[in-house]
C-alpha positions as YAML, in Angstrom:
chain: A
units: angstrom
residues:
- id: 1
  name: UNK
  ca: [0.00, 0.00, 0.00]
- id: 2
  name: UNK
  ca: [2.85, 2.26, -0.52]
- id: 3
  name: UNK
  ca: [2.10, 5.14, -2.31]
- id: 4
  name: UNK
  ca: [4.61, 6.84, -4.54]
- id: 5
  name: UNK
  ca: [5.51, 9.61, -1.85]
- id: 6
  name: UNK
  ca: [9.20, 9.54, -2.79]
- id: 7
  name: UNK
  ca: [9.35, 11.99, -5.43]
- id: 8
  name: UNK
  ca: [13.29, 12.24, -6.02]
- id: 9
  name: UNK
  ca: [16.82, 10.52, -5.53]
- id: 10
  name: UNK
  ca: [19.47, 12.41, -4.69]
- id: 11
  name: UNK
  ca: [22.78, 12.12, -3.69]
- id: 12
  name: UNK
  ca: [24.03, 13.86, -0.21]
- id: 13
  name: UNK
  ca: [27.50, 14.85, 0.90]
- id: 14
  name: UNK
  ca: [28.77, 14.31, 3.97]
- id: 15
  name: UNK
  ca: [31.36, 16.60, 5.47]
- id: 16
  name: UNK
  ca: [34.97, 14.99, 6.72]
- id: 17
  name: UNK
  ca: [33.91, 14.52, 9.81]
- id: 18
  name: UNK
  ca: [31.73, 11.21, 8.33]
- id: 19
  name: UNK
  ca: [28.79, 13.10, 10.11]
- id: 20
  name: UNK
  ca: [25.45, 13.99, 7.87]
- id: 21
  name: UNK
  ca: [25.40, 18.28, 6.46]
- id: 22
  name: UNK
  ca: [22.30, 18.23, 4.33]
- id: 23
  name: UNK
  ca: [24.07, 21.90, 3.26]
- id: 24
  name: UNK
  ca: [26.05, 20.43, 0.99]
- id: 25
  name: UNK
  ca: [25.67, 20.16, -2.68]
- id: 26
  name: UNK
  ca: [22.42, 18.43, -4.24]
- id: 27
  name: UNK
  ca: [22.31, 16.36, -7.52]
- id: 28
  name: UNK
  ca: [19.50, 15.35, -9.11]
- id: 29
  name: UNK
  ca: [18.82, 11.56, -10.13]
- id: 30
  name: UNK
  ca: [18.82, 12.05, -13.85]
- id: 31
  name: UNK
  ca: [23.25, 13.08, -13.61]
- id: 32
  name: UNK
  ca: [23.15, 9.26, -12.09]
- id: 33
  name: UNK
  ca: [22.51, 6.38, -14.56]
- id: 34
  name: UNK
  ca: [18.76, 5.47, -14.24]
- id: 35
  name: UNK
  ca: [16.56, 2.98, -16.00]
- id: 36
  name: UNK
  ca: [12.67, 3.53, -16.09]
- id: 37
  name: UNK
  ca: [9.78, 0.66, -16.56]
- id: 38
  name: UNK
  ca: [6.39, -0.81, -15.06]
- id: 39
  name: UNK
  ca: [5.14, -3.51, -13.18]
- id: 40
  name: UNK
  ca: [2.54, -4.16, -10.81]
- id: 41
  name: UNK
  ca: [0.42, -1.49, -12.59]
- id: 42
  name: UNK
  ca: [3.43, 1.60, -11.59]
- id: 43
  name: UNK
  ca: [6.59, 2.37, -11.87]
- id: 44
  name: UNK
  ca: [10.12, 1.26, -11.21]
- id: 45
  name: UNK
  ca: [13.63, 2.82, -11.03]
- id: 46
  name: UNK
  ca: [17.03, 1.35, -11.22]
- id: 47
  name: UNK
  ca: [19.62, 4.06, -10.20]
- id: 48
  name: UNK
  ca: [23.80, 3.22, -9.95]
- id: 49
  name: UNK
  ca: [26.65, 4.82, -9.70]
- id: 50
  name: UNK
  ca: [28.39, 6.13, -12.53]
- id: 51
  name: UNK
  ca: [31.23, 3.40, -13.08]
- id: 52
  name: UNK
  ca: [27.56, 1.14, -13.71]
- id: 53
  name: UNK
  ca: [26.40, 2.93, -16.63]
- id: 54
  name: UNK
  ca: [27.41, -0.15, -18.75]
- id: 55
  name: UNK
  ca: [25.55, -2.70, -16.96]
- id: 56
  name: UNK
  ca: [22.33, -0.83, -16.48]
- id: 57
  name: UNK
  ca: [20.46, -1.56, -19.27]
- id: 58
  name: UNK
  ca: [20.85, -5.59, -18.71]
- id: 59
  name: UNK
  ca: [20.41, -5.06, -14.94]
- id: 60
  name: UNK
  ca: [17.11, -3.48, -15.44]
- id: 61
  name: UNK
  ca: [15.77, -6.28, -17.54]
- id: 62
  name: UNK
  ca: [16.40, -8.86, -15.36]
- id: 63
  name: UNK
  ca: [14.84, -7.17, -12.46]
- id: 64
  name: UNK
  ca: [11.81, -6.41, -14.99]
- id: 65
  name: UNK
  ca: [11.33, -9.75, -15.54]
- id: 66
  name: UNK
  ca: [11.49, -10.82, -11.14]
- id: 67
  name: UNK
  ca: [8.91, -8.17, -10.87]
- id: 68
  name: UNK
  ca: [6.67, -9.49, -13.98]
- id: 69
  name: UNK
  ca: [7.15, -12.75, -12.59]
- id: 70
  name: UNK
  ca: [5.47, -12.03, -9.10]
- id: 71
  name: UNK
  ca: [2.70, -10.11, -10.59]
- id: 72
  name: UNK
  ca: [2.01, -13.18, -12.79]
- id: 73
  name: UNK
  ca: [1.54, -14.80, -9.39]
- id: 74
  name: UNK
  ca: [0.76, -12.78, -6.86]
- id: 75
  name: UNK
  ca: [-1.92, -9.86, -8.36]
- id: 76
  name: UNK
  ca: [-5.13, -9.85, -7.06]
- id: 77
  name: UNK
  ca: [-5.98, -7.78, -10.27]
- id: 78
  name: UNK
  ca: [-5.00, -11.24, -12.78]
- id: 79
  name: UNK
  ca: [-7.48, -13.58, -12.75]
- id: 80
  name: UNK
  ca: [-4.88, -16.18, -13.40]
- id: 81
  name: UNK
  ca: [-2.59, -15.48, -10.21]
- id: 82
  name: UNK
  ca: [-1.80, -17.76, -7.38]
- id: 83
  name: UNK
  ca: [-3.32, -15.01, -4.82]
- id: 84
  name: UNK
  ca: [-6.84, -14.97, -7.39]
- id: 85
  name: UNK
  ca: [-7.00, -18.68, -7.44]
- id: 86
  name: UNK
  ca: [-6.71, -18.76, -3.70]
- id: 87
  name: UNK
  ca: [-9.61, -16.39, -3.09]
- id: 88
  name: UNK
  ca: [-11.82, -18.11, -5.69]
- id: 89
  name: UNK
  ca: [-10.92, -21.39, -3.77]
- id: 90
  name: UNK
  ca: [-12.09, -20.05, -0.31]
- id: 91
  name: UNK
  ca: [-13.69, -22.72, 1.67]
- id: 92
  name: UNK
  ca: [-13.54, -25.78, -1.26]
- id: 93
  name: UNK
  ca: [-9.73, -26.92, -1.53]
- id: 94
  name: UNK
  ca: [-6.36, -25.60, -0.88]
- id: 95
  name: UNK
  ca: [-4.32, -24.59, -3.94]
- id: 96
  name: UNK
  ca: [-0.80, -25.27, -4.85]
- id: 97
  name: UNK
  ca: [1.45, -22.10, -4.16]
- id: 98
  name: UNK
  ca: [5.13, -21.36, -5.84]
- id: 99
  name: UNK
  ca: [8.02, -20.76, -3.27]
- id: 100
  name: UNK
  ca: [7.78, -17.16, -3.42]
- id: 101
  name: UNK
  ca: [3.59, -17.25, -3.16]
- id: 102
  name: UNK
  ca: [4.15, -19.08, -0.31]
- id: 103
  name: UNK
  ca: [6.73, -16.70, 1.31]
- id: 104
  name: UNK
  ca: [4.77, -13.49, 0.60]
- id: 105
  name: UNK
  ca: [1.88, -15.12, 2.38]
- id: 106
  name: UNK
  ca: [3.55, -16.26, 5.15]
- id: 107
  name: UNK
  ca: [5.39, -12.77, 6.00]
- id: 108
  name: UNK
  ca: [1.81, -11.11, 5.26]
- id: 109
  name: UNK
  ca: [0.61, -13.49, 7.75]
- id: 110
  name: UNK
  ca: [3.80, -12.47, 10.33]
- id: 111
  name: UNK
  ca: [3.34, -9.11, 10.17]
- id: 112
  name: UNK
  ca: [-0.54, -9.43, 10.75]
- id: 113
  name: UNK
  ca: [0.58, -11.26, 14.18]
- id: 114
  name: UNK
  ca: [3.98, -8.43, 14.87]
- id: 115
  name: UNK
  ca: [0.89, -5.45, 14.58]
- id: 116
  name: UNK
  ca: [-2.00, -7.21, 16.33]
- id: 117
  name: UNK
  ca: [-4.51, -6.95, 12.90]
- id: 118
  name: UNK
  ca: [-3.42, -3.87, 12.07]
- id: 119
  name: UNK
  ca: [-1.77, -4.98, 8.72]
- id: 120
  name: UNK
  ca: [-4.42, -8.07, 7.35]
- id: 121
  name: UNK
  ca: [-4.07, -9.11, 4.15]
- id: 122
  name: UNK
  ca: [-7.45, -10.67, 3.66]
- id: 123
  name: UNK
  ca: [-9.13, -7.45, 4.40]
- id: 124
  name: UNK
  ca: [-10.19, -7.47, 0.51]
- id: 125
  name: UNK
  ca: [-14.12, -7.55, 1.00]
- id: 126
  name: UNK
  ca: [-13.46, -4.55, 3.11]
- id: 127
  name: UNK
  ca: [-11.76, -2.64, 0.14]
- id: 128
  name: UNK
  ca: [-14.38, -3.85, -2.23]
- id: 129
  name: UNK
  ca: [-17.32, -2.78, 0.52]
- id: 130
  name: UNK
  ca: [-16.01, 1.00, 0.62]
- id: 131
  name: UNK
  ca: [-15.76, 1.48, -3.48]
- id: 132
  name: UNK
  ca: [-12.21, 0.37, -4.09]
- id: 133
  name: UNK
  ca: [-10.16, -2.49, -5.92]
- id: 134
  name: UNK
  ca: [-12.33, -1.95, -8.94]
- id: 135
  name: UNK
  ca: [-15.76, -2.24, -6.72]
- id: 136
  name: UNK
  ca: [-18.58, 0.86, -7.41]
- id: 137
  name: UNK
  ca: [-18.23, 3.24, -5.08]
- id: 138
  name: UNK
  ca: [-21.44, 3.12, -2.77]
- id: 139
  name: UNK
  ca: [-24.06, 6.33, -2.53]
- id: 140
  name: UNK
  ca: [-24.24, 6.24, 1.04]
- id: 141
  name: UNK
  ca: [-21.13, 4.99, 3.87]
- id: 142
  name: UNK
  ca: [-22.02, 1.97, 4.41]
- id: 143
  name: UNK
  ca: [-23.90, 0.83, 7.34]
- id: 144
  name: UNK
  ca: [-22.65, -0.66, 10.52]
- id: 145
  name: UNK
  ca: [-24.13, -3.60, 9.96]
- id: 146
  name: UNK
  ca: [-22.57, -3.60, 6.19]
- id: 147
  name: UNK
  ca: [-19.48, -3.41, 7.81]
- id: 148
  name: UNK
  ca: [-19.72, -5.98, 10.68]
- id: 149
  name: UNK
  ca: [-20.94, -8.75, 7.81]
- id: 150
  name: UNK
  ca: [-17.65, -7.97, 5.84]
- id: 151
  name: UNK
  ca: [-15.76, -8.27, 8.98]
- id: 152
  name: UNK
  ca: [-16.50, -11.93, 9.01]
- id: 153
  name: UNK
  ca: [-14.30, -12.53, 6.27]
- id: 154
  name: UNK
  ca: [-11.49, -10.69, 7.51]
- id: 155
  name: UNK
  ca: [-9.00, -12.32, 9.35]
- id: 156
  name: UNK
  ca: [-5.26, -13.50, 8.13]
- id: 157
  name: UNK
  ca: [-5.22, -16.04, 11.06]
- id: 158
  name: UNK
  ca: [-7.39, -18.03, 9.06]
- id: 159
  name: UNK
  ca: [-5.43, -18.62, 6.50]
- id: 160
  name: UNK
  ca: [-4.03, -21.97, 6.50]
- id: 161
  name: UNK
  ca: [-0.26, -22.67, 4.91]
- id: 162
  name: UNK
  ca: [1.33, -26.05, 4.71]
- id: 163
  name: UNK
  ca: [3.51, -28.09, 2.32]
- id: 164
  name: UNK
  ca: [3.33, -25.93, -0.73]
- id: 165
  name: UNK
  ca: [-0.28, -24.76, -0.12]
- id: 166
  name: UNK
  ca: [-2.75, -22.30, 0.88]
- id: 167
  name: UNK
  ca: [-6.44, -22.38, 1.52]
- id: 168
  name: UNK
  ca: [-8.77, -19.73, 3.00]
- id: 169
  name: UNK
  ca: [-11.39, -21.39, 4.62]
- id: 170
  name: UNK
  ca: [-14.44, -19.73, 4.69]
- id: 171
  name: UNK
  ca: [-16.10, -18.73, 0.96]
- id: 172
  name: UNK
  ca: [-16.12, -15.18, 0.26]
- id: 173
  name: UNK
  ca: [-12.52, -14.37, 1.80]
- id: 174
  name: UNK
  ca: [-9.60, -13.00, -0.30]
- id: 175
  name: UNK
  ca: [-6.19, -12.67, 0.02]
- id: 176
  name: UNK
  ca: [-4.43, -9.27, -1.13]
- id: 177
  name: UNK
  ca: [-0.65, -9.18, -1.00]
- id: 178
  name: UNK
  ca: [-0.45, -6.09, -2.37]
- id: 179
  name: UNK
  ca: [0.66, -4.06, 0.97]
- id: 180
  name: UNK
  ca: [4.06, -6.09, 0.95]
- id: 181
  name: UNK
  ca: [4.70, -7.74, -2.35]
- id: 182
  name: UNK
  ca: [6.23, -4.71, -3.82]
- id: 183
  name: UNK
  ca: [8.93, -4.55, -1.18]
- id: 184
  name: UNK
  ca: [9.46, -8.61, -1.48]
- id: 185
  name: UNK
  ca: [10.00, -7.54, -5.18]
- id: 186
  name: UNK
  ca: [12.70, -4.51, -4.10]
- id: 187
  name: UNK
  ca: [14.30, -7.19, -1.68]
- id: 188
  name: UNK
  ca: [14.82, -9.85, -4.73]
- id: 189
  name: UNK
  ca: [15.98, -7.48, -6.68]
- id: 190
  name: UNK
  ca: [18.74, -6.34, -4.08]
- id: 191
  name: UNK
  ca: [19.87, -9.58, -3.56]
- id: 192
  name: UNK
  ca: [20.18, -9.57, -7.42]
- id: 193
  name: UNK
  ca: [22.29, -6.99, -7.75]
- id: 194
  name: UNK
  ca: [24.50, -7.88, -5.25]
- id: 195
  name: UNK
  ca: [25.14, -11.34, -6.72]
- id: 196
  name: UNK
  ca: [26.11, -9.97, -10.11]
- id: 197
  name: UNK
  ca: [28.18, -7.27, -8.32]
- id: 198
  name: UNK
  ca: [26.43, -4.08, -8.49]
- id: 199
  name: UNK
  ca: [27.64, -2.58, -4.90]
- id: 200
  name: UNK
  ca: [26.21, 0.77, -5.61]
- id: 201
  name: UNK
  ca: [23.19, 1.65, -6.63]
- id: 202
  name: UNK
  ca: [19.33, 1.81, -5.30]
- id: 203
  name: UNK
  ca: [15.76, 0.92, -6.30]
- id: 204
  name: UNK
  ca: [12.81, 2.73, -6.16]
- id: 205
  name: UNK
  ca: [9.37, 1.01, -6.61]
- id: 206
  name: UNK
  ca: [6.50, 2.98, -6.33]
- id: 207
  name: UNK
  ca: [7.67, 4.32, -3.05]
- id: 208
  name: UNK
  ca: [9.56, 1.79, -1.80]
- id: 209
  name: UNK
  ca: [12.74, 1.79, -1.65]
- id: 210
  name: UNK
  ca: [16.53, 0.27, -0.75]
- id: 211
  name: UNK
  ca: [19.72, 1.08, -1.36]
- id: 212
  name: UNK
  ca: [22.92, -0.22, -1.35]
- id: 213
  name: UNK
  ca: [26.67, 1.49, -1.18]
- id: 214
  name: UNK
  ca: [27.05, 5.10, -2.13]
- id: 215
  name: UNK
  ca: [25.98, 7.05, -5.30]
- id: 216
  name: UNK
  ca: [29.39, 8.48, -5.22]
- id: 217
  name: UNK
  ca: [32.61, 8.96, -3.36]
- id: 218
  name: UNK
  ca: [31.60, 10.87, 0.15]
- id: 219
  name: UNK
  ca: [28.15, 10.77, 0.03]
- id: 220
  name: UNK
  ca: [25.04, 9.42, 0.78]
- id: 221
  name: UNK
  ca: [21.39, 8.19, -1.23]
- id: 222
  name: UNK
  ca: [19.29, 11.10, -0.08]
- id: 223
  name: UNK
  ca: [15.34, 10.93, -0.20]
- id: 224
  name: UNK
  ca: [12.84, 13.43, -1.14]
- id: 225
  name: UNK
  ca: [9.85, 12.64, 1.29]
- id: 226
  name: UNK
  ca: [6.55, 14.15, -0.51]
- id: 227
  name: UNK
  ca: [4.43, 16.92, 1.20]
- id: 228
  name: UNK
  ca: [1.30, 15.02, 1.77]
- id: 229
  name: UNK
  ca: [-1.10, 18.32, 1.36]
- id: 230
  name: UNK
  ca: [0.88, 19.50, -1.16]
- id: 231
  name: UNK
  ca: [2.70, 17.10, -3.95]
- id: 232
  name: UNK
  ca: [4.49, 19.80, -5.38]
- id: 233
  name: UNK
  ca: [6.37, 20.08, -2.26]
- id: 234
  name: UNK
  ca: [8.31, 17.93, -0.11]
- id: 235
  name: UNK
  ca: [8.30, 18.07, 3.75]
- id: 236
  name: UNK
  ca: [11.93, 16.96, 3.88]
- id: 237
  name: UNK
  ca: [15.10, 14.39, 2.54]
- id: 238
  name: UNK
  ca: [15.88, 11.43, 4.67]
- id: 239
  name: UNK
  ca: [19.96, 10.42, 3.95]
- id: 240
  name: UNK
  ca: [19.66, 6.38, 3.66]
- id: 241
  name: UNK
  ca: [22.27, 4.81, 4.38]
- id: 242
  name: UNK
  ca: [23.58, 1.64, 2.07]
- id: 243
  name: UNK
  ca: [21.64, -1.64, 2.99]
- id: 244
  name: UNK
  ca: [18.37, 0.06, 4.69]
- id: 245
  name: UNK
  ca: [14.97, 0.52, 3.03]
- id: 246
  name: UNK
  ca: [12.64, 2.69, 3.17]
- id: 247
  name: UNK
  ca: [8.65, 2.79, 2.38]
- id: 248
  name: UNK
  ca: [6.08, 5.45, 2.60]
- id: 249
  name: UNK
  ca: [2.22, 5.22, 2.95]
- id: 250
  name: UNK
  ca: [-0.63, 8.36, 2.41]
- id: 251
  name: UNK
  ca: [-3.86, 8.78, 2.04]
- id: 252
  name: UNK
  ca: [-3.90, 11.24, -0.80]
- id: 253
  name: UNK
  ca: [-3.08, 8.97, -3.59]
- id: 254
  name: UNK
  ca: [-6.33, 6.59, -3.39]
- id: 255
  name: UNK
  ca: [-9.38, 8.21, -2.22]
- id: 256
  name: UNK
  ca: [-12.96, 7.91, -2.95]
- id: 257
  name: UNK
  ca: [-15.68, 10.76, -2.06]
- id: 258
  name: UNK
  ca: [-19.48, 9.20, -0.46]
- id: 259
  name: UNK
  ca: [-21.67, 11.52, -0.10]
- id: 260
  name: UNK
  ca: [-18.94, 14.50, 0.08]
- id: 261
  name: UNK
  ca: [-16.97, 12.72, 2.48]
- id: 262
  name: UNK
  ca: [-13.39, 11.63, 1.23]
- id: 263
  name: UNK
  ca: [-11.97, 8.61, 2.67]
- id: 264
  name: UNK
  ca: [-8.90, 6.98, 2.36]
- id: 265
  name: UNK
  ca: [-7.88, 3.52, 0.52]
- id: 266
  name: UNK
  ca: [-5.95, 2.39, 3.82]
- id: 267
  name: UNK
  ca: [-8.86, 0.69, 5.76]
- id: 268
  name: UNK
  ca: [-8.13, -0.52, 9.28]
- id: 269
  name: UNK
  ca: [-8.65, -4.31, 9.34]
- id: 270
  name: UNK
  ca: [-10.08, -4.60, 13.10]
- id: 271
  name: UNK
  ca: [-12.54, -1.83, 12.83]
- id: 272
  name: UNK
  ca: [-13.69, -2.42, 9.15]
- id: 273
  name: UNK
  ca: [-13.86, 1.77, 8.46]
- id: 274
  name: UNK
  ca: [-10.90, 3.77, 6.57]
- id: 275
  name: UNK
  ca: [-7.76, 5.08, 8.84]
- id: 276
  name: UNK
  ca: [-8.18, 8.36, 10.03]
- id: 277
  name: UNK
  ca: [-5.78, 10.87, 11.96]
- id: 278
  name: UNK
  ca: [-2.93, 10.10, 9.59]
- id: 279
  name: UNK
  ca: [-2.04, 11.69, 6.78]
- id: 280
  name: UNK
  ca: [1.29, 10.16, 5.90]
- id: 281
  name: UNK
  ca: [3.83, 7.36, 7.27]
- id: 282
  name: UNK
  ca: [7.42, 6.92, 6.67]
- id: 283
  name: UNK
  ca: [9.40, 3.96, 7.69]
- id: 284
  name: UNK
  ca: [13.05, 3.31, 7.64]
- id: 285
  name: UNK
  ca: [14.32, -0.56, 8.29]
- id: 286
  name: UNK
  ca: [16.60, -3.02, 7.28]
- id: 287
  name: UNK
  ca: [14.40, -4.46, 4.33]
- id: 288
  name: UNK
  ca: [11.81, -3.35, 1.51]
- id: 289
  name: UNK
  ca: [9.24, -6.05, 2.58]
- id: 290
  name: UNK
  ca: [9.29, -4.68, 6.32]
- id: 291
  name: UNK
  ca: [9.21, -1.43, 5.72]
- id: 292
  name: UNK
  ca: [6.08, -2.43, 3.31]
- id: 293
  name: UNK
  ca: [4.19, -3.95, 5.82]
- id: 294
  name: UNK
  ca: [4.94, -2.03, 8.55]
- id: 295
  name: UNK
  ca: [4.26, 1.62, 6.57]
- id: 296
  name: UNK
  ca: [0.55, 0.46, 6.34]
- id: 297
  name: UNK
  ca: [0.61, -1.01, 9.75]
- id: 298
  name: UNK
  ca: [1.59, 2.42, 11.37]
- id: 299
  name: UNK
  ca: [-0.83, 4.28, 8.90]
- id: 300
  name: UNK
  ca: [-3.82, 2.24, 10.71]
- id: 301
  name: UNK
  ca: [-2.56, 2.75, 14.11]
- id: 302
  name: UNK
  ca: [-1.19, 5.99, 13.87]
- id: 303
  name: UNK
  ca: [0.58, 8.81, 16.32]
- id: 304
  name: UNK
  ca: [-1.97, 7.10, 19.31]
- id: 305
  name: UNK
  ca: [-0.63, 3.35, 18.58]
- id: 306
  name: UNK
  ca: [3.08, 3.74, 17.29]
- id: 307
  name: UNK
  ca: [4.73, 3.30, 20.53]
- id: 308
  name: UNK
  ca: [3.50, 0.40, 21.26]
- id: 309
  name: UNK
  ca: [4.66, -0.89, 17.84]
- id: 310
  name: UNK
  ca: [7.60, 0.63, 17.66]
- id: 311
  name: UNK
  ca: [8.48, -1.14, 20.70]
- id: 312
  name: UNK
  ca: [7.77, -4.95, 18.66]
- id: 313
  name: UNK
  ca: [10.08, -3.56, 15.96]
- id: 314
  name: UNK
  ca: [12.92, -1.44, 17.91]
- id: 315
  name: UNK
  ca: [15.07, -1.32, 14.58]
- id: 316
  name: UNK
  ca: [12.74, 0.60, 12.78]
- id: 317
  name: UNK
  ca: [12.74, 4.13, 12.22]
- id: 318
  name: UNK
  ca: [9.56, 5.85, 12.32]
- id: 319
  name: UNK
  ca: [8.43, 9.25, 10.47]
- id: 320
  name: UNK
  ca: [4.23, 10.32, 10.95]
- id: 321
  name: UNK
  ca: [2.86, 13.05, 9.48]
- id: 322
  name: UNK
  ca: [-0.85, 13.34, 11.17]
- id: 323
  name: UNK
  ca: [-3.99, 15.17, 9.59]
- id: 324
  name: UNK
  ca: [-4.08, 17.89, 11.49]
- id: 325
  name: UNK
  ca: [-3.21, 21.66, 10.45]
- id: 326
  name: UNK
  ca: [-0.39, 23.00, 11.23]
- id: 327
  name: UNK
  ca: [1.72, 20.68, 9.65]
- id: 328
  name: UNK
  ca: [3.72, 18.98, 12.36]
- id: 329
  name: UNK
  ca: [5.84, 15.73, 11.48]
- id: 330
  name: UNK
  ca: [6.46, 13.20, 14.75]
- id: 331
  name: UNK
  ca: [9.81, 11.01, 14.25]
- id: 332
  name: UNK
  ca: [11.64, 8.58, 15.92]
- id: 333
  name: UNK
  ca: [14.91, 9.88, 17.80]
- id: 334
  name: UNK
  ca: [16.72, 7.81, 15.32]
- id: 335
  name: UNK
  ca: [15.51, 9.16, 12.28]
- id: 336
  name: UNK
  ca: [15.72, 12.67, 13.19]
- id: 337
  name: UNK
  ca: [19.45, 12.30, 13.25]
- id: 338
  name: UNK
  ca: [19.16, 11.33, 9.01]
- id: 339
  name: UNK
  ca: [15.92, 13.63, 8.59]
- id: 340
  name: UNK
  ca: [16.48, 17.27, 7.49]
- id: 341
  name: UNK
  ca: [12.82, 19.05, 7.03]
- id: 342
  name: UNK
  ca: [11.68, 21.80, 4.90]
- id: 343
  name: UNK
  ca: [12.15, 25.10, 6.57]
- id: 344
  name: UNK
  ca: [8.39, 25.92, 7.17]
- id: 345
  name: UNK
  ca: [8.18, 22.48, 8.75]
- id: 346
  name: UNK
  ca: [8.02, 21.68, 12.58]
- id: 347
  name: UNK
  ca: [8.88, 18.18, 13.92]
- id: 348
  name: UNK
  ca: [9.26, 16.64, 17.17]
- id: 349
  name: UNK
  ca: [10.59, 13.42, 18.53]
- id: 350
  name: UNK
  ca: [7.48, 10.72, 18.70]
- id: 351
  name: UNK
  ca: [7.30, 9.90, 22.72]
- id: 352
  name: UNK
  ca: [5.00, 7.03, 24.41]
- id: 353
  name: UNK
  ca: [2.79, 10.00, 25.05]
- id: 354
  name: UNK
  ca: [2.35, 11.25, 21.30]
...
């Protein structure tokens, strides 16, 4: 559920010290060898360093074709995926799932345990109830009731993997990997790069994002981190440091209006309505598929509920950006050391009490 909030890649220079000066010189991803293409219905980038440029082009096509080949099995919009033919085979018969099906599902499955519901990958029926996923947006909210019925078939503990398989086991539920397939997807594709010997360079796939080494001697991958009211703008550049990942989650980029209300795409799995209270979520970690998950898992809980999932996932750096007005961003004390914000922007370091 990552939106495309990144909006640029840019190297940063550190001073001689080793410490981060965001005042250094800027330069913008296009002086860096970058390939362009889509998947999964948006758009990926394959940046490297200069001494690279060679190798891009045939780099970029194999990663193409690891990201073509988990849409084939794991879109929810393909009527010939793994992840369709599970949900059609709800409550008849398990179905036979590739190795990498059957990871996706299990790590969906995790991280619905790590956040207590908050990230559920069967909450499909719920999507489809509020107008999204292709489903006609309803006149009215729907009804209490509307939305306790759906919540029947939401639950990822249901979901039943052994020995190569998957079943759902009541008819009606669905499985959507779509909050944390895109950063499996970035995470193969690492690993890929690394084997053939690409130290230096970083991927960007529709907001999620790792890198790997340094874009150049003395500096750092530096991200532009989109101003959620305002996508000409961004709030801020985070300075990620080779081998982390980052992923970003908002509410602006899927919306539909009932009844002149707008609500968001990001629905909260235990309560069966859409998030609220959060306009944007950052998350720095070790890997693209964690900071997938958890970027939708801290939308739903939001400023009231990150402590106590921060705390399950120490590591992880945290960035919020609530919907309230002023602007004010909440981030982890580790982050704020990498995190330089626009000057208009106030921040403050998220506490148990936020």
């Amino acid at each position: 559920m990552s939106s495309e909030q990144v909006i640029r890649t840019v190297p940063h220079r550190t001073n001689t010290q080793g410490g981060a000066s965001f005042l250094g010189r800027l330069f913008h991803a296009s002086e860096l060898p970058r390939r362009a293409f889509r998947s999964m219905g948006t758009v990926a980038t394959v940046t490297v360093r200069t001494d690279y440029a060679e190798r891009l082009a045939a780099v970029t096509e194999h990663i193409r074709k690891i990201f073509d080949r988990l849409e084939s099995k794991m879109s929810a919009y393909r009527a010939d995926s793994e992840i369709s033919l599970l949900s059609r085979m709800g409550g008849v018969e398990p179905i036979s799932v590739s190795e990498d099906t059957d990871t996706v599902l299990s790590l969906a499955r995790h991280f619905g345990g790590l956040s207590a519901g908050a990230f559920d990958s069967t909450a499909g029926p719920l999507m489809r109830l509020w107008g999204f996923n292709g489903a006609q947006v309803p006149p009215v909210r729907p009804s209490e009731q509307a939305v306790r019925e759906v919540l029947k078939l939401v639950d990822y503990r249901r979901l039943t993997i052994q020995d190569g398989t998957a079943f759902l086991p009541v008819k009606g539920m669905e499985e959507d990997v779509g909050g944390i397939a895109k950063g499996y997807a970035v995470d193969l594709a690492y690993d890929y790069c690394l084997s053939v010997g690409i130290r230096n360079f970083l991927i960007d796939f529709s907001g999620n994002v790792r890198a790997s080494g340094r874009p150049e001697w003395g500096t750092e991958w530096q991200i532009g981190v989109r101003n959620p009211f305002d996508r000409s703008r961004i709030i801020g550049k985070i300075a990620l440091p080779g081998g982390t990942a980052l992923a970003t989650s908002g509410s602006y980029e899927r919306y539909v209006e009932i009844a002149g209300a707008r609500f968001s795409h990001i629905i909260d799995p235990r309560s069966g309505y859409p998030a609220t209270g959060t306009a944007s979520v950052t998350v720095l970690c070790k890997d693209a598929t964690t900071a997938d998950a958890l970027s939708t898992a801290f939308f739903v809980v939001g400023a009231c509920g990150a402590h106590a999932l921060l705390e399950k996932v120490p590591s992880a750096e945290l960035l919020i950006v609530p919907d309230t007005y002023p602007m004010e961003l909440l981030l982890t004390q580790g982050l704020r050391e990498t995190f330089a914000p626009a000057p208009e922007v106030r921040s403050r370091v998220l506490s148990p009490k936020s």
